[in-house]
Structures are given as C-alpha cells and as structure tokens.
N, C-alpha and C positions, 0 to 999 in steps of 0.2 A: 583545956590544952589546945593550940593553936591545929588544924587541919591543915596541911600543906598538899598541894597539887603536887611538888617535888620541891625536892632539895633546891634547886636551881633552876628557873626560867631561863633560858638565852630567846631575846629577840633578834630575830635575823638567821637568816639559814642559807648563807654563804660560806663558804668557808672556812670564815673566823669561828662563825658558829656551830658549825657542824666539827671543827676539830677541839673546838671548847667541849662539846657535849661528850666525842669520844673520850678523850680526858680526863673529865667526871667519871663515866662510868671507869675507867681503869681506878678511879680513887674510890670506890665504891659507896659513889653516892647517886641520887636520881637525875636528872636533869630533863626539861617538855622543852623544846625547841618549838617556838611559834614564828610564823612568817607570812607580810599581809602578802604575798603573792601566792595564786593558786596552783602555781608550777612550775617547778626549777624553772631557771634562764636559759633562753635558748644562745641567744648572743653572749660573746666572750670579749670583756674590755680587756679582759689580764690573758695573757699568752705564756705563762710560763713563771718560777719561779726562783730563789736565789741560792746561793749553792749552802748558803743554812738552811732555808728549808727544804732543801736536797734531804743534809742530813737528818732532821729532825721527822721527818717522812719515814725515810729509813731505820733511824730510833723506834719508831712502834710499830716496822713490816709492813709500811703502807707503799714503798715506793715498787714495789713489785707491783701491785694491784694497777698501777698506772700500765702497766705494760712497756713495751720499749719507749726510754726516756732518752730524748738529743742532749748528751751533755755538750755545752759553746766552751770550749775555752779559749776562747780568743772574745775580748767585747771592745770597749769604750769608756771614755768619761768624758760627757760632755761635747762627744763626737770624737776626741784624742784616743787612738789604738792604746790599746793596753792587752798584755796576757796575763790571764786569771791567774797562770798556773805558777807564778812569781809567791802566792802563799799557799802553804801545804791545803789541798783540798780546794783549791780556789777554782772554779769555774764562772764563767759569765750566768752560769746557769743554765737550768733547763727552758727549750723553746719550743716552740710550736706545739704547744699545751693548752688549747681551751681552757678558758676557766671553768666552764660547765661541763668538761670530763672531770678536772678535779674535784670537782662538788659530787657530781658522783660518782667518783671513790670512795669519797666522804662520804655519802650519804648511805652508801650499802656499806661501811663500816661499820658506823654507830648502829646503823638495823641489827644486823648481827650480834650488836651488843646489847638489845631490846631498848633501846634511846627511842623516844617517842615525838616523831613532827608532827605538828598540826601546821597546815597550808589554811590561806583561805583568812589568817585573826589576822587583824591588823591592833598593834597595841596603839593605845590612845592618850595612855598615862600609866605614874606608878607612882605609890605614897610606901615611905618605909618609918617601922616605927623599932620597938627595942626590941623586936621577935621575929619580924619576917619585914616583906614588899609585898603590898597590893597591886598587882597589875590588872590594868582593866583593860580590856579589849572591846574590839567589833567584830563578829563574823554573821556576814549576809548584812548586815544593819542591825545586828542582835547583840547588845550589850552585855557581859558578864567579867566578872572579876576573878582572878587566879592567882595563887597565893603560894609564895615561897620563902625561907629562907634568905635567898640574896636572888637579884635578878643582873643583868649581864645583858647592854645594850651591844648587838652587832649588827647593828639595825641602819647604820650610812652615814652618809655626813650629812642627813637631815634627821639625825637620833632622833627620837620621840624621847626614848629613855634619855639621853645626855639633856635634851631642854627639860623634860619632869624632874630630872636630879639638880637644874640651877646649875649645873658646869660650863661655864663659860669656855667660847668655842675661836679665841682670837686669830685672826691671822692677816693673811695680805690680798687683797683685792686679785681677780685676774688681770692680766697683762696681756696673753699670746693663746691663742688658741689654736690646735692643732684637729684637723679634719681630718676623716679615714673611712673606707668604706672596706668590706671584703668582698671579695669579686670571685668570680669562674669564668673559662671560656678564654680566655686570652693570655699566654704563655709573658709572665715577666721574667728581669731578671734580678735576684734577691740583692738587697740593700740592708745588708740586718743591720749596719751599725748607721744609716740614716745620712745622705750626703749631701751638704752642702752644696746648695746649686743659688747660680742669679736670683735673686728674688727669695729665697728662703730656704726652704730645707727638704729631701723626700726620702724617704723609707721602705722596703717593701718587705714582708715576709711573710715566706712561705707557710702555710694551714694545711697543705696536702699535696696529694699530686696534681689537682687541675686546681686549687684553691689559693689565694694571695691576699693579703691585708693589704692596701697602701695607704700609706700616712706624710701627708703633709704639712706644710707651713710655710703661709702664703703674704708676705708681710703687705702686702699692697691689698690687701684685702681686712678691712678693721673687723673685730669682734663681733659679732651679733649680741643684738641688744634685745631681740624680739624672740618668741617660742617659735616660729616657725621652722619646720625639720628642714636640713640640708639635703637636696636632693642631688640624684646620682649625675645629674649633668653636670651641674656644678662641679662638685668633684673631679668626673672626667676632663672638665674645661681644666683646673688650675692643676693638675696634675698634666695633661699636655704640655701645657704655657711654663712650667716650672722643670721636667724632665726633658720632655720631645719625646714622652710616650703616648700613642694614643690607646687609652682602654673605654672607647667609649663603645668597642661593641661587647664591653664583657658584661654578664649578666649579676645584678649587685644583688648580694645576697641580704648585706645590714648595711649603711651607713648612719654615722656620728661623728662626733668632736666631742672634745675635751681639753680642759685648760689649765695653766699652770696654779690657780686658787690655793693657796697651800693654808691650813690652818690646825692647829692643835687642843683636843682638851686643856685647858688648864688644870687638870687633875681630871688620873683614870680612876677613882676612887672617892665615892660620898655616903660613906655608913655602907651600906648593905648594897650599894648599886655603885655598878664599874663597866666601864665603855673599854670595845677593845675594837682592831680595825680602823676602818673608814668612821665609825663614831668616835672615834680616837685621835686620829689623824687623817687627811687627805693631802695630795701635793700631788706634784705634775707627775704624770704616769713615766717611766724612764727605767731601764734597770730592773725591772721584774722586783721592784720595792714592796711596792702598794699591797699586790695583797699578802708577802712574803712577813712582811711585816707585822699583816694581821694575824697568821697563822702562827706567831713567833711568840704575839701576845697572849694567845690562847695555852702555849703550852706552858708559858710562865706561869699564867693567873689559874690553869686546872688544878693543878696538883696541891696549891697550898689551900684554894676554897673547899677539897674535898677534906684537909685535914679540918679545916675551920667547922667544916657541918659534921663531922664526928668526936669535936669537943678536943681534938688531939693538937691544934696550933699554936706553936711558941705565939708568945705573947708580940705583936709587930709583924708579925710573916704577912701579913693581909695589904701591912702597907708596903712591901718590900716589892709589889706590883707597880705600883706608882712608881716610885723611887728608880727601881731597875728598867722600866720599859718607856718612859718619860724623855729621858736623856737621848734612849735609842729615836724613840720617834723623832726630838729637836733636831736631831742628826741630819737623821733622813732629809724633814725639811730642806736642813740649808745646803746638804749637798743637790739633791735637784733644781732648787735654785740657780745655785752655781753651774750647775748641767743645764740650764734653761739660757744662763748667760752667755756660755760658751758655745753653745748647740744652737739656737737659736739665732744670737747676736748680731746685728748687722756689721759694716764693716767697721764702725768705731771697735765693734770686739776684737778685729784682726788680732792688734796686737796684743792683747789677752792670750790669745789663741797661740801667737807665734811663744811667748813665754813659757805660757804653760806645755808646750811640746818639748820646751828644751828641760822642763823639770820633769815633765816623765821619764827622760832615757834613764835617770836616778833612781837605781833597784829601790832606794828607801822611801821613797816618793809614790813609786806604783806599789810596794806594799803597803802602804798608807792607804792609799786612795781603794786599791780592793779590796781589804780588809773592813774598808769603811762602805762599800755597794755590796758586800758582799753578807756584813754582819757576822764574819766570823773573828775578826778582833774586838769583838764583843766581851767586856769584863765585867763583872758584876763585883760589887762589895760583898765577901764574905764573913768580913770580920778581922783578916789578917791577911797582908800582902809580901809576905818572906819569901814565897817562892811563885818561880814563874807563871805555874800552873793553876795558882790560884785564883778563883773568877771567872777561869776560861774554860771555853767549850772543852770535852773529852772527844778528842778527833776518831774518827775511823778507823783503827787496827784490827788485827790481826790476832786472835789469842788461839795457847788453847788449853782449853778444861776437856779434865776426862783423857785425854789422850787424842779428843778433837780440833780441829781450828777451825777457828767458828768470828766471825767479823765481833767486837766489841759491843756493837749495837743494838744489837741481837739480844745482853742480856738487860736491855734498857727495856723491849719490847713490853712488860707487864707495867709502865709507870710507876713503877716503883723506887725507890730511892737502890743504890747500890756501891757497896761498901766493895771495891776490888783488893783481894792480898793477894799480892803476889810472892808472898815470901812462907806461907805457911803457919802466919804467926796464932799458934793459940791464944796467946791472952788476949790478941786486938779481936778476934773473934767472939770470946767471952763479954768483951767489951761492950760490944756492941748487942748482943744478946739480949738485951732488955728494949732495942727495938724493931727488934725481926720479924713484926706485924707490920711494919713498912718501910723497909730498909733488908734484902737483901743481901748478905755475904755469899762471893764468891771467889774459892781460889782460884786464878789462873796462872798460867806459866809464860813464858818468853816475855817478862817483867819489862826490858826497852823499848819493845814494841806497843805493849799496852797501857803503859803512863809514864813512862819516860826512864831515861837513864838516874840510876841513885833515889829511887822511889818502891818503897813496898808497900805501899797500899796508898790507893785514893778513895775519899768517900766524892760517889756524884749523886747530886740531883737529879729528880726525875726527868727535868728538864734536857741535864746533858751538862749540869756544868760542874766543876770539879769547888768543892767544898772544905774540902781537908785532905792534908797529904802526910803521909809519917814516911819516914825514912827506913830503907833495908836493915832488918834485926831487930828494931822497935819497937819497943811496948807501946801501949797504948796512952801512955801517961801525956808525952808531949807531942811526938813527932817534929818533922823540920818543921814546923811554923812555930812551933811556941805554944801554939791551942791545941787541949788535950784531944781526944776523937770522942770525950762524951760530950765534953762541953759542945762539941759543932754536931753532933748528931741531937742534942736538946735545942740548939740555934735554928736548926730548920725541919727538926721534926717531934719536937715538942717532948715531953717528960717519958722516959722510962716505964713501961707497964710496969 
C-alpha cells in the first residue's frame, strides 16, 4: 500500500497556497506546504485585494485577523472613474494591504489548524501515476522525493509543477513596463486611481503614515531587455520628469517593475496535478486581480480535492475546477489588457478614452464592468439556470438563528457545504440527512434577507455559491428549478452515506 507524505503537496506558500492548505484542512484532509524560499517575502508586489475576496476571507472568519481593513469604493477601469457601489457589495476593494501581512494571516491560520510548511525545498519535478505524484525536491542541495495523492503548483509563473505536468503556458509577449519603488521620508500626495500625465502615466499610494509606493510609466523610456536592477535614481529622475515631484531625497525601501506579459494555463488540471494563481495565470497587475484571483482558485479547487481524497466525489467535480476557474482567469486577462490600453495608451487612445467615458455614465455598463473587476458576477454552471440565484455568489446578509443575528457568512466559516431553510420544512431536512457528514442544515429566519424574496431554502457550496434553490412550502422533490435537492446535493457532494 502506497505511503504518502500527505493527502496533498501544495508547492508555493503564497497565498494561493497557504489558503489552498487551510482549505484542505477544513475538508479534513492533510496537506505539507513546501517553498524553495527560506522566508516569507519581505517586499509586497500586491497591495490589496477584491471585494470577492473580501467576502470569501470573511466566509471562514479570516477578515478580522487582518485587523482594520480600508474598504475604496470608489476605483477605475482603465483609469475611467467608476463607483463600486453601483453592485450590491461592490467595492474597489480593500487597499494598503501588504501582501506579506496577508501571508501572514495565512500562515498563522493554517498553523493553528496543524498544516505543516517546510521553507528552504525547492521542488525540481513531479511524475504522477494511477495512485499518487512523486515530487522531488532540493533542500540545502540534498535530493529526496515526497509523495502524495495529488500535488497543486502555486509555485509562479515560472511553475516547475505546471512545466513537469506538460501544461502549456500561451500567451502575449510584454509590451509596457511599469516601474515603482516604496519610499519614506518625503510627504506625497495619493494618486490611487494612477493619472495621466505628458509622457505616460503616475500613481501613488499610500503604505502608512510616512510610507508611499510610486508607480510609473514612462513611454519614452523602452523596456529593459538586460537583468540589471532599476535603481532608485532612475526612478526619482522619471518620476520628477513625468509629475514635477521631486522624491529624490526620500529613502527607498524596495524598488522594481513589472509588465503587462499576460499568459494562461491551457488547463488547471493533468490527472492528479493542478496549477492555481500566478502558475495559472499572470497579466498586468491593475485592480487587486492578480492575487484575488489566486486566492478565489484555491477556495474552488479545496473543497472538492478534499472530497476526492476521502472517496466521497461525484464523478467529474475534479474537472468542474478547470471548467469554472478557466473562463474566470480569460476574463481577467482581457480585461487588464483593455486597462493597459486605456490606462496606458498614448494619444491615438484619446478617443478610446473619450468613448468609453461616455459609456460609463450607463448604470448597465458600470455594472458590467464591476461585476467583471470585481468577480462578483461570477456564475458557475450548476446544472440548471431557472432562477436568478443560481451559480451566483450568496451575498452578505443578515440572518437570524436562535433568536440571534448573526452575518450569513459566519455559518460558511467550517467549509462545509450548507443547506439554508428558511421555512422550517421537515421533509427538505430529512432530505438532505443522508449527507449531514458534509452538508450542514440550518434553519434561519428573515427569509428576504438571507436568499431572496420567494425562496425557502438554498443549498451553497462550500465555496459560497448557491446550488439549488426550492421554493417557500416545498418539498424536497423539485423546488423552483426543476432539480430535485437530492439530485444536486449527489451533483457536488457525491452519494448518500
């Protein structure tokens, strides 16, 4: 019989990885976190994240731990003003969020939940056969092999895992590079949504009180083509030459760049190994996408690998990662694109520009466009689209059980699948009774508030997304879609004990 190190390897311990692992462990299964660096990142390329993973932070009680969070609701698309709050729950997102304070929220998360990192391995390959993946490592220069079930590259857009599984990585060459340093010591003044100035473009945002990121783009200045680092005069020269600020006496804490390269798995999924994140997808940083995205694919692809490694997954749920998180990333791509076009563009863009301002003042147009930065018009195939709820997120409300009121979210916090009635119905409860090993029933009350008008029960995914819906006074037989509630509780969480 096969020895396994754990259920699941994840390479990489960012925070795709580190919320893949908490994840698992809510599906109670193992997961060894490996990562060839010998300690978290000091430097933060991501500043914040999108107002889905607001909620899906909040989903398992993690958005507290962050401590006070800036929610924007006001952003941009492509440098065009836009307010979030045009779709229910819409914000620009949360800002001035290190990415290495999110990592460790993450990473004292999963501690707590006994999830096990090893810092210091660098994975070097992986071979999977009909039982498990071979992953081999380096640590110090010392070779050895560790062996799981399924392995799970979150390991960058230089996978080791994605090139060892043969997933092809297509995409589009860079075009525009953007340069940024963080600085102290000299007082700017904030530029969150990035302004258009002669010659290209600048940015600033705030990191603290004496602290600032600036970000520009310098069109008169061509791409680098060599390794050599961008040093901070630089910098301070085409940030002068581009604003009329001078910050050459501030003291730089990191500078870098980054460029619009955008490219996609051609499949998150090959037998037993699946790319999520930056192994997944990369594109030009804009939006708080980049890593909102990776954290978005973890909570899809945990929940169904933990039923996979306990024998319990409907037959196809493994591919239902691909399929539903694939579309999302193409998205992303071409909307940053478009944001690169518009936000970047020299004056041929104008009238792009002039266009597209007159199609925002159109409420259906800025609900489109946020819904699409935002990932909360996010639909998933469930099986049947009769009603509106179906596919889509279950938003933030209000319930209450017990004689409490208690945020909706709250009863998502164990990763569990969650059957909501609101009407009290016995049978739908019996119904479902045969799979109350991962699928909680709860009754609660103030029914409009918690899944809509004309609805007595929703079943959600652990994810957050709504499954099946039956209608007030109904049995369990059909509900308003047509699909019974056993049929779609056997759809995504496999047969009846």
């Amino acid at each position: 019989m096969d020895t396994f190190d754990a259920d699941v390897i994840i390479a990489g311990a960012g925070p795709t990885g580190l919320m893949l692992a908490g994840e698992l462990s809510l599906g109670g299964v193992t997961a060894l976190v490996v990562d060839r660096l010998a300690e978290p990142i000091r430097e933060s390329r991501a500043l914040g994240f999108s107002a889905r993973t607001i909620e899906e932070f909040a989903q398992r009680g993690l958005l507290s731990r962050l401590g006070d969070v800036d929610v924007i609701p006001f952003g941009h698309f492509g440098g065009v003003p836009l307010d979030y709050r045009v779709v229910e729950g819409g914000s620009y997102g949360a800002r001035g969020i290190p990415q290495s304070r999110t990592e460790a929220m993450l990473a004292g998360w999963i501690a707590e939940r006994g999830v096990e990192v090893r810092r210091g391995v660098e994975v070097t390959g992986v071979e999977q056969d009909d039982d498990g993946v071979r992953v081999h490592v380096a640590t110090a220069g010392t070779a050895a092999t560790l062996r799981a079930r399924h392995v799970v590259g979150c390991d960058g857009a230089r996978s080791v895992v994605r090139t060892s599984a043969r997933i092809d990585f297509p995409g589009s060459a860079p075009t525009v590079e953007l340069r940024f340093a963080d600085i102290t010591g000299v007082p700017l003044r904030p530029r969150f949504s990035g302004e258009p100035v002669p010659g290209g473009m600048v940015m600033v945002l705030p990191l603290g009180p004496d602290r600032s990121r600036v970000i520009y783009y310098d069109r008169a200045q061509p791409m680098r083509t060599g390794q050599d680092p961008i040093t901070f005069e630089e910098v301070a020269e085409a940030f002068h030459r581009l604003s009329g600020e001078d910050i050459s006496a501030a003291t730089p804490l990191w500078v870098s760049s980054t460029t619009d390269v955008s490219r996609q798995a051609a499949q998150y999924r090959n037998g037993r190994v699946f790319v999520a994140g930056d192994a997944a997808h990369i594109h030009l940083p804009i939006g708080a996408q980049g890593m909102s995205a990776g954290i978005q694919d973890a909570v899809n692809l945990g929940w169904k690998l933990a039923l996979d490694v306990k024998g319990l997954a409907p037959e196809g749920l493994l591919d239902t990662y691909h399929s539903e998180r694939h579309p999302v990333g193409a998205r992303i791509l071409a909307n940053t694109l478009a944001q690169r076009t518009l936000y970047l563009g020299g004056q041929e863009a104008g009238p792009l520009r002039q266009v597209f301002t007159e199609l925002v003042r159109h409420e259906q147009v800025q609900r489109h466009l946020v819904g699409m930065v935002t990932g909360l018009d996010i639909r998933h195939d469930v099986g049947c689209e009769r009603h509106p709820l179906l596919g889509r997120r279950l938003p933030d409300r209000q319930v209450t059980r017990d004689g409490v009121k208690q945020s909706v979210f709250t009863l998502l916090e164990p990763g569990r699948g969650l059957l909501l009635d609101t009407a009290g119905n016995r049978a739908l409860r019996a119904a479902a009774d045969g799979w109350s090993d991962r699928v909680d029933t709860v009754t609660v009350h103030d029914t409009d508030e918690a899944t809509g008008a004309g609805t007595g029960a929703v079943l959600v995914r652990p994810d957050g997304y709504i499954a099946w819906v039956g209608g007030p006074g109904e049995g369990p037989a059909a509900g308003v879609t047509g699909m019974a509630l056993t049929d779609a509780l056997a759809r995504w969480f496999g047969p009846a004990r």
